[in-house]
C-alpha positions in Angstrom: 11.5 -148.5 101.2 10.0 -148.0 104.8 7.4 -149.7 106.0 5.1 -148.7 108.7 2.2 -150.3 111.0 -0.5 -148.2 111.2 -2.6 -149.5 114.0 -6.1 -147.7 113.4 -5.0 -146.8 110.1 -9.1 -147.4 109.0 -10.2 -144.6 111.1 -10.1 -141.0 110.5 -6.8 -139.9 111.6 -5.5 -143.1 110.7 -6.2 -143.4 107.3 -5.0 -140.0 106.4 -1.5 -140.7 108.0 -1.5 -143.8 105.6 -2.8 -141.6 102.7 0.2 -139.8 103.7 2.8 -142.6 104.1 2.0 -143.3 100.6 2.4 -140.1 99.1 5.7 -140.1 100.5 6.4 -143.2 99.8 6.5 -145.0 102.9 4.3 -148.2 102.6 1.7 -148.7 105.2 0.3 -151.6 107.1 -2.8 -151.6 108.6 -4.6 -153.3 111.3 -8.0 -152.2 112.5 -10.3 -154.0 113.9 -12.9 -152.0 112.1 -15.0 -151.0 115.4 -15.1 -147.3 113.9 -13.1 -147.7 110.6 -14.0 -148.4 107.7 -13.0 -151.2 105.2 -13.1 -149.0 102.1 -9.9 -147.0 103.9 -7.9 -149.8 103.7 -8.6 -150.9 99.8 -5.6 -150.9 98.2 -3.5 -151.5 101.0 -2.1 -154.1 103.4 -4.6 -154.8 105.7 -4.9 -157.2 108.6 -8.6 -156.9 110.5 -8.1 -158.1 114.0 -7.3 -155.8 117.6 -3.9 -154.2 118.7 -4.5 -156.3 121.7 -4.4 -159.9 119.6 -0.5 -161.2 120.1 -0.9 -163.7 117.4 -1.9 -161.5 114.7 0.5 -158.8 116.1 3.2 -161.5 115.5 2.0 -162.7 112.0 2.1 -158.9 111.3 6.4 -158.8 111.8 6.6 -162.1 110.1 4.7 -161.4 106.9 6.5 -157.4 107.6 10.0 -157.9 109.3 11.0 -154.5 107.7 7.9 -152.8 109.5 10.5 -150.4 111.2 8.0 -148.0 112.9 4.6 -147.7 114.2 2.2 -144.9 114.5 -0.5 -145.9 117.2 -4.3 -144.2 116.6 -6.3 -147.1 117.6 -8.7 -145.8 120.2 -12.1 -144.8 121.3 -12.6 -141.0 120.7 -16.3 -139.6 121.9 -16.5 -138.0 125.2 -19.6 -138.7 125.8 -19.7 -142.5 125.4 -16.8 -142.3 127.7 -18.4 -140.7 130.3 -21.5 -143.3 130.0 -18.8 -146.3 129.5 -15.7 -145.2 131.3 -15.0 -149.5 131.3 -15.2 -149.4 127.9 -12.7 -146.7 127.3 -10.2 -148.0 129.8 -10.3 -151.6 128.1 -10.1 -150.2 124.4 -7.6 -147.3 125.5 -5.5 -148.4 127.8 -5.4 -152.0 128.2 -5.1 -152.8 124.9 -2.7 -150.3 124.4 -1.0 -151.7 127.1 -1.0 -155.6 125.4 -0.1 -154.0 122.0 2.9 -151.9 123.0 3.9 -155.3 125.2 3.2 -157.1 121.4 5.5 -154.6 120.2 8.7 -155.1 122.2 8.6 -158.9 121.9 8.6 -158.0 118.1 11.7 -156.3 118.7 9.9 -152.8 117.7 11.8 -149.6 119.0 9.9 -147.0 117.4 5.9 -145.8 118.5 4.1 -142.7 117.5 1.2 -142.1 119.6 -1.5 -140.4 118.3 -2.6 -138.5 122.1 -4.4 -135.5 122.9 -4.5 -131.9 123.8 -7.2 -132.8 126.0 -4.8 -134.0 128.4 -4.6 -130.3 129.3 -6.4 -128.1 131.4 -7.0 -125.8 129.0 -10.5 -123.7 130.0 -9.4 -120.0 130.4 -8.8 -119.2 126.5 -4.7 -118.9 127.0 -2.5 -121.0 125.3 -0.7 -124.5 126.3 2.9 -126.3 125.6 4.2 -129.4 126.7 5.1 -127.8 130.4 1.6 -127.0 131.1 -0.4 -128.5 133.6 -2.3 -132.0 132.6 -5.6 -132.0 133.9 -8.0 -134.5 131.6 -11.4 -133.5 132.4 -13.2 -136.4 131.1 -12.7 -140.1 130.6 -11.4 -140.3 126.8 -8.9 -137.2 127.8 -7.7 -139.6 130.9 -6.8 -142.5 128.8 -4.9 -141.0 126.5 -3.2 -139.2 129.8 -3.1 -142.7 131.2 -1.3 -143.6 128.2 1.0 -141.4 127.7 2.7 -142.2 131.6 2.2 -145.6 131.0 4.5 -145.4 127.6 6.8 -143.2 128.9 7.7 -146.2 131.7 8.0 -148.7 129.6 10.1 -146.6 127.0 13.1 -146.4 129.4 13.2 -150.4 128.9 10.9 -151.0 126.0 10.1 -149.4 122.7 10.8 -145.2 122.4 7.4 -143.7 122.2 6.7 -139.8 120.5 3.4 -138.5 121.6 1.6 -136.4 119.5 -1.0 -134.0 121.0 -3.8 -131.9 119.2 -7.1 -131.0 119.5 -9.4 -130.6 116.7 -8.8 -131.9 113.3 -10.6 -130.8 110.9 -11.3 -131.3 106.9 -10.2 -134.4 104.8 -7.7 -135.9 102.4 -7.0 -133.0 99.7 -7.6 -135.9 97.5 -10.5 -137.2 99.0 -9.7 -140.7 99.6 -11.0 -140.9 103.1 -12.4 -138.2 105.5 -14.6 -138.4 108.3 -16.6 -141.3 108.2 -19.6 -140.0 110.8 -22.6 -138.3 109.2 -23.4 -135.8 111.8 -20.4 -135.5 113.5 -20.6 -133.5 117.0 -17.6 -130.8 116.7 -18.1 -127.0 116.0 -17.4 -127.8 112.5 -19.9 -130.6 111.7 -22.9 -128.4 113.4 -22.0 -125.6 111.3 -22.5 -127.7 108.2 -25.8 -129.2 109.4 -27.1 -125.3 109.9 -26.5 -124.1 106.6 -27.8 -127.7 105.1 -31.3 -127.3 107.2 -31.0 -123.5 106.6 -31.0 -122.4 110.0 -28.9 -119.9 112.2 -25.6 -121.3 113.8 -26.2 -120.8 117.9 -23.1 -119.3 119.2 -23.2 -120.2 122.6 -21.9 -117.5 124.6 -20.2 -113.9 123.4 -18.7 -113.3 127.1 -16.0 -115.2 127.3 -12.3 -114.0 127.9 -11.2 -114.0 123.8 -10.5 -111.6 121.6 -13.8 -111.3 120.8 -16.3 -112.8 123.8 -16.7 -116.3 121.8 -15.2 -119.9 122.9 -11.7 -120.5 121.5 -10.6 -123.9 120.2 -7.6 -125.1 118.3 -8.2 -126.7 114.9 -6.2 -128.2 112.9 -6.2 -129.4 109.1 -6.3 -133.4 108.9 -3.7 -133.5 106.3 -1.3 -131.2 108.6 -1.7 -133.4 111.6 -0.7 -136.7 108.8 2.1 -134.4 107.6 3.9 -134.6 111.4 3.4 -137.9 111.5 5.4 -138.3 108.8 8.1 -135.4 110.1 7.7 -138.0 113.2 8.7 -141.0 110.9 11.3 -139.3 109.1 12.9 -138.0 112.5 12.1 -140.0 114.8 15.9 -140.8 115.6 17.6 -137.7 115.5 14.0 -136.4 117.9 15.0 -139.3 120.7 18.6 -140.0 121.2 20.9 -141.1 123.6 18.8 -141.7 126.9 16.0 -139.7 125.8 13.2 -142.5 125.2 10.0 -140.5 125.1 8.5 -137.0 124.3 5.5 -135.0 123.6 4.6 -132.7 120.9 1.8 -130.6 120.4 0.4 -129.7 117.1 -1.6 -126.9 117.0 -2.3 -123.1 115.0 -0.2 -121.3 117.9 -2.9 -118.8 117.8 -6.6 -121.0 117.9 -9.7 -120.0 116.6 -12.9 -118.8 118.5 -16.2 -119.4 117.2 -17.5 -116.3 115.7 -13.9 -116.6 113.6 -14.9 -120.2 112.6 -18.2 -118.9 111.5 -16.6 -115.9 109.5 -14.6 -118.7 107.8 -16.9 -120.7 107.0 -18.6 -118.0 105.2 -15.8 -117.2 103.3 -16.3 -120.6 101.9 -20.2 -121.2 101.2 -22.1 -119.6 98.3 -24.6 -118.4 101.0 -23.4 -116.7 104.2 -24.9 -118.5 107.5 -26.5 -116.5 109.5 -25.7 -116.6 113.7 -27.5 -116.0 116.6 -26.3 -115.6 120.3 -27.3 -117.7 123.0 -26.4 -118.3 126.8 -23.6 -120.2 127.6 -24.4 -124.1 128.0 -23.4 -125.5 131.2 -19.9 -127.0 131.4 -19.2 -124.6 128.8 -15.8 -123.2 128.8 -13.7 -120.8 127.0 -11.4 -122.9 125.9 -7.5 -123.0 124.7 -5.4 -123.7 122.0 -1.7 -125.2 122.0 1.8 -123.7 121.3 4.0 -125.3 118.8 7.1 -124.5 119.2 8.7 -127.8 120.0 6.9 -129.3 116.7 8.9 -126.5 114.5 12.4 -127.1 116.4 12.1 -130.9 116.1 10.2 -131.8 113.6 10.3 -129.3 111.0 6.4 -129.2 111.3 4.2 -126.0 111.1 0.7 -125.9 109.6 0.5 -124.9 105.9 -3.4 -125.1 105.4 -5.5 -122.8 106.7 -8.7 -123.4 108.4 -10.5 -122.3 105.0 -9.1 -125.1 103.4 -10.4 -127.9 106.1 -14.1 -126.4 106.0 -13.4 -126.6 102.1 -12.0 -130.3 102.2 -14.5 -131.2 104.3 -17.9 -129.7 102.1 -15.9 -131.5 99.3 -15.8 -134.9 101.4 -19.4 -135.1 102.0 -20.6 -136.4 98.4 -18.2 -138.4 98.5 -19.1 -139.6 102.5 -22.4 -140.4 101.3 -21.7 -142.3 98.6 -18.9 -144.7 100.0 -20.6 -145.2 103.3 -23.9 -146.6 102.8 -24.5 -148.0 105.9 
């Protein structure tokens, strides 16, 4: 059977991808040092609480696993704005850690990383779409490391482990069996304010209608949880026949191909509640921008991957997940 380290694997992204492994039957491993995940993620799995960044523990890891034959990499720091008041913090969680743990990796005779990176990486502000040729222009500390990363893996990957980057922007929705989700209450993305509107039974501000879309409003590119676990497993599952030969390191994004703006988010949305939400349209913020979504044609060609839930289904997962939020997460 394979076995897996998930590194984050108590987090949001991480614990889905380990929901995942086990549906198809790959057995994870998790380490986490539980800064942002949660212990209830990890019950009912291997776990090992400690940092990607501790060589000791990183070691006991292979020896208690020496068939751990991949790992997928989603430890990190993720909120703009505490990156932009703690750029330190971000650099030391993100990138120097990552730094020690890929280092951990290779002395552990471990040739196979999946990153979990970013679309942010890209400059992508006029609406259009983006592909792994386009322009990287991280416009904020969190986007840099994961930038920062990404170089810094494909360096060592000509001498060290092969690394496959995986780049999306906004995941959305939970585990279609509900055994982790989002573990923030009043999460800060389009989709969490939309919830907290219709729960205080208010009209959703749509900031801006003027915008180069198809229809005036901000565009963004989300993408159901479970989809973005889904090519992480494609990434498992391929991740030989993806790099061959001297190829040692690649990007892929994940994305709809087509995004979603937010007057289309908000007619989604309805679709799903009871009661529709009402909107109301307001000026730009500043540092607004309209936005852009990613092609994914290279995810199709190598890994097989395209989305097959639609954004109904994340706003649905995610309604679903709230009960059950609230009554796992206490705290």
């Amino acid at each position: 059977m394979v076995k897996v380290l998930v590194a984050g694997g108590a987090g949001y992204i991480g614990s889905t991808v380990a929901s995942a492994c086990l549906d198809a039957g790959i057995t994870p491993v998790i380490l986490d040092n539980l800064v942002r995940g949660r212990r209830e993620f990890t019950e009912g799995r291997d776990f090992y609480e400690g940092d990607i960044a501790d060589g000791s523990l990183v070691d006991r890891i292979f020896s208690e696993h020496p068939d751990i034959s991949a790992v997928v990499h989603c430890a990190a720091l993720i909120v703009v704005p505490d990156s932009v008041a703690d750029p330190i913090g971000y650099y030391e969680a993100n990138v120097a850690k990552s730094l020690a743990f890929v280092s951990h990796l290779h002395r552990n005779n471990c040739d196979r990383v999946i990153f979990s990176s970013s679309a942010s990486i890209y400059r992508a502000e006029d609406g259009s779409p983006v592909d792994e040729d386009s322009p990287l222009a991280p416009q904020s500390p969190y986007a840099r490391t994961k930038a920062v990363c990404e170089g810094m893996f494909a360096d060592i990957a000509v001498a060290g482990p092969r690394v496959l980057s995986l780049r999306y922007f906004n995941p959305v929705g939970a585990d279609p069996k509900l055994r982790t989700g989002l573990q923030l209450k009043r999460p800060s993305h389009a989709l969490g304010m939309l919830i907290q509107a219709y729960e205080e039974g208010r009209p959703f501000p749509v900031a801006g209608t003027d915008y180069p879309t198809r229809d005036g409003s901000g565009i963004r590119d989300y993408v159901h949880v479970w989809d973005l676990a889904a090519a992480h497993i494609a990434a498992i599952e391929r991740f030989d026949s993806v790099l061959t030969g001297s190829k040692r390191s690649i990007a892929i994004n994940l994305g709809s191909g087509s995004g979603t703006t937010v007057l289309e988010l908000c007619a989604a949305f309805n679709n799903v509640v009871s009661t529709p939400l009402a909107t109301v349209v307001t000026d730009r913020r500043p540092g607004d921008v309209a936005g852009g979504y990613t092609r994914s044609g290279r995810a199709a060609e190598l890994l097989g991957w395209t989305p097959k839930l639609s954004l109904e289904d994340g706003i649905r997962s995610a309604l679903d997940w709230i009960p059950v939020r609230d009554g796992l997460l206490k705290d």
